[in-house]
N, C-alpha and C positions, 0 to 999 in steps of 0.2 A: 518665724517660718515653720509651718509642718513641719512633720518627718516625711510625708508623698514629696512636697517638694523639697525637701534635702537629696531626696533619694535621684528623682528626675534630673537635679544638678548634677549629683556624682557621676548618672547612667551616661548625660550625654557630655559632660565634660570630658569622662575620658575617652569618649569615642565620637568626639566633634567631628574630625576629619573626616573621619567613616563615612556618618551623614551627607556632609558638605560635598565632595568629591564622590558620590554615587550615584552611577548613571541611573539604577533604577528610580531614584527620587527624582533626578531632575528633570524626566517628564512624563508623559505616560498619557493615554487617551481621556482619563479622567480631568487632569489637569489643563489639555489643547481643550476639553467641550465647557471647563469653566471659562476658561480666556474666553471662546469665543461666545457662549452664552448671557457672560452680562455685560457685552458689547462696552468695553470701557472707549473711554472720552478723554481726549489728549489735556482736557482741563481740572482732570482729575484728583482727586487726592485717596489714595489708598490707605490702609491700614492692612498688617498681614501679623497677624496674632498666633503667636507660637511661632517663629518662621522657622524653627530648625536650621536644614540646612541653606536655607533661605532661596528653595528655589521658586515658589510660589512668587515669591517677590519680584525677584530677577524676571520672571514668562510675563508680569505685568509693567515693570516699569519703561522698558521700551515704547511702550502705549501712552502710557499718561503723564500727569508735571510729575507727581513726586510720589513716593512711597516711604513710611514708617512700616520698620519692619520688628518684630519686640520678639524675645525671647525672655524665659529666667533664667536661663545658662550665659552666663558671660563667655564659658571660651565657644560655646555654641556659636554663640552672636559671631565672636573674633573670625572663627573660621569660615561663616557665611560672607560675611564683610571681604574676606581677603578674595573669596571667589566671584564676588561682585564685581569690584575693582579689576580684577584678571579680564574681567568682560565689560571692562569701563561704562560700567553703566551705575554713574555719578550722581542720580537724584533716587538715589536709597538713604535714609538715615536708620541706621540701626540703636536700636534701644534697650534697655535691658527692664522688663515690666512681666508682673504679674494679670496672666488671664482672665482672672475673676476679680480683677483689682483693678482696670486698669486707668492709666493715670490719666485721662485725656478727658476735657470737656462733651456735656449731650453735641450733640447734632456736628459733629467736626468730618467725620470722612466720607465722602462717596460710595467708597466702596468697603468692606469690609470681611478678610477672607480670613482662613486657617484651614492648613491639610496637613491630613495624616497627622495629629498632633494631639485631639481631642480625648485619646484613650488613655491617655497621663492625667486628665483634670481628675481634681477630688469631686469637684460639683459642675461637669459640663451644662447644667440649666444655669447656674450662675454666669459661666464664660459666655453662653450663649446672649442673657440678659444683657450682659456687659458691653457684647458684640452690637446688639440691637442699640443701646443706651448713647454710645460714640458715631454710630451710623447717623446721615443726614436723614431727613424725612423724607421718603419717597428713594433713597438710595437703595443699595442691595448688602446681604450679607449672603456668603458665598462661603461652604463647609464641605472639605472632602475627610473622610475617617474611615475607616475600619469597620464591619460591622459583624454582626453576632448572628446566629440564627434564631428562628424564634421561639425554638424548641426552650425553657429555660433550661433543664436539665444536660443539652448540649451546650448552652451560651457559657454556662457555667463549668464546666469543664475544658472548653475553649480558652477562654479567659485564664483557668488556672495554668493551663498548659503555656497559655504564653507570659506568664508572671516567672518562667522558668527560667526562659528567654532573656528577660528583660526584667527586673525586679521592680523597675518603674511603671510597669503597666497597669492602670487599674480595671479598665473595663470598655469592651466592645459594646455598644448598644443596637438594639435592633433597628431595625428602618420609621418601624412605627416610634419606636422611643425616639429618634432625633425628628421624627413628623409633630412630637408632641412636644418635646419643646422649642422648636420654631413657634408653635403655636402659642405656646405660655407666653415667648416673649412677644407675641405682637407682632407674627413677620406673615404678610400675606405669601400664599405660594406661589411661586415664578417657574421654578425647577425640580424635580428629583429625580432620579434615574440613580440603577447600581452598574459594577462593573466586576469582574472577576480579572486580578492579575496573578500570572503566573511568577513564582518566586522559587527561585535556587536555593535549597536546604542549605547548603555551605556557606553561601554568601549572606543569606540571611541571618545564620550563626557568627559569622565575621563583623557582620555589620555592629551585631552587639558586645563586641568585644566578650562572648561566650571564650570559654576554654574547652578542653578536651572532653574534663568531667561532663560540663554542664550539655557541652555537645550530645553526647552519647544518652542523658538523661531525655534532652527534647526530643533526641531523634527516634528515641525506643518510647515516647509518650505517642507522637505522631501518631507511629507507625502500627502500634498497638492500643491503641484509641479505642470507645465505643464505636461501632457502628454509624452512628449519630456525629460524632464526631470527624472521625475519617470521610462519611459523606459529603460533611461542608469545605473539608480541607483538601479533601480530595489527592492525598498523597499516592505520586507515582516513581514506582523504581524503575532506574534504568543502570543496568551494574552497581557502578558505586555513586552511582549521582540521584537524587532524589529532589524533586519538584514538587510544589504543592500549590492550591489556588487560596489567592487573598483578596475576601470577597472585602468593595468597597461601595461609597457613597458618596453623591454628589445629592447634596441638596443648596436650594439657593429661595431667599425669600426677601420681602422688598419690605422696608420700613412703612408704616402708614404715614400718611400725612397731616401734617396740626389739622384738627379739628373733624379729620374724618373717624367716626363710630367704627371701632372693630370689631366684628361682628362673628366671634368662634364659630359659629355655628354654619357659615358659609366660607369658612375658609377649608380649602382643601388638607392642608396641613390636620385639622380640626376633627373631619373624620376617620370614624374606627375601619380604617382599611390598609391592606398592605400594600403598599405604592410600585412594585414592583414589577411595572410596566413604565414609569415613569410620567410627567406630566410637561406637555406641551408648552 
């Protein structure tokens, strides 16, 4: 095992519940436009890679037969599992699997998701590959994460600032970085669109089981950020409570089918442009 992934164990073993039981995770417009954009089918088989708190899983299985849900955190897993069952919703198997690794035969599931989970991999083109690799031909793979601006000099300060946060974090990618490897792997484009959510400083510091120190260090990074920084993140005071925008991503791309030619060059994913208008 790494030391990123010892680290991502630690981070969210001891803050499983946090995730599990957070209303902002378990749903949000991002997540209602993936449910309803890749139209799932009651004869379905899912895959939900990284599931965290496992709510991705849960807004899908009511939909389809069955869902495999994987984490690398075991008490991660435990404490999605227990919120599953509270919402009797019995055709989840929970797993415990590595995302660049994972352990399931080519062409097995239908569908294929992961949110908000991406900015922990050491090599998201690998997880990506991996995604595409267990996805059926002609199925979907469906991706919500975090993204970076595309300033690098901002991306990169961004990133640092939330490595603060979260010590398990590695990195936010641009929109064109997760356009480019959708494309590496072979996934014609279906979807993209961004999203900006608004996030509570406090609750966002609780969520990571932060302390006082580390509190006060994010909070005076925010707040006194570059320019370039503060613009993306967009931090607002109001007395003692402070808000900021988490800009996000929804992309979704469809497996080719045996025998059909891929052809980079007419997939949308493919070209050098910044998607953020999103695609039909």
């Amino acid at each position: 095992m790494t030391d990123q992934k010892q680290t991502v164990q630690d981070q969210f073993g001891a803050n499983a519940e946090n995730y599990a039981r957070s209303t902002l995770f378990a749903g949000g417009e991002s997540l209602a436009d993936m449910v309803r954009l890749v139209q799932p089918a009651s004869a379905w088989n899912v895959l939900d890679v990284a599931t965290g708190g496992g709510h991705c899983a849960c807004a899908f299985a009511p939909l389809v037969k069955h869902v495999t849900a994987t984490d690398i955190t075991e008490r991660m897993l435990q404490a999605a599992e227990r919120v599953a069952r509270e919402r009797e919703l019995l055709n989840i198997r929970f797993e415990k699997a590595d995302a660049e690794a994972l352990p399931y035969s080519d062409d097995r599931f239908d569908l294929v998701t992961c949110r908000i989970a991406a900015h922990h991999f050491s090599e998201p083109g690998q997880a990506v590959r991996e995604m595409a690799r267990v996805c059926k031909p002609g199925g979907l793979v469906a991706v919500i994460d975090g993204i970076a601006p595309n300033n690098r000099t901002a991306a990169d300060e961004v990133n640092a600032w939330e490595t603060w946060r979260d010590p398990s974090h590695v990195a936010l990618l641009t929109v064109n970085g997760w356009s480019s490897l959708f494309c590496a792997a072979e996934l014609g484009a279906v979807h993209l669109a961004r999203y900006a959510m608004e996030l509570d400083f406090d609750d966002h510091m609780r969520r990571a089981g932060c302390d006082a120190r580390t509190t006060a260090k994010v909070r005076d990074g925010l707040l006194n950020g570059s320019p370039a920084m503060r613009d993306w993140l967009r931090p607002r005071v109001n007395g003692d409570k402070i808000a900021l925008i988490w800009r996000l991503i929804l992309i979704v791309g469809r497996k080719t089918l045996h025998g059909h030619n891929y052809d980079t060059q007419k997939s949308d994913f493919c070209k050098k442009s910044d998607f953020s208008t999103g695609l039909g």
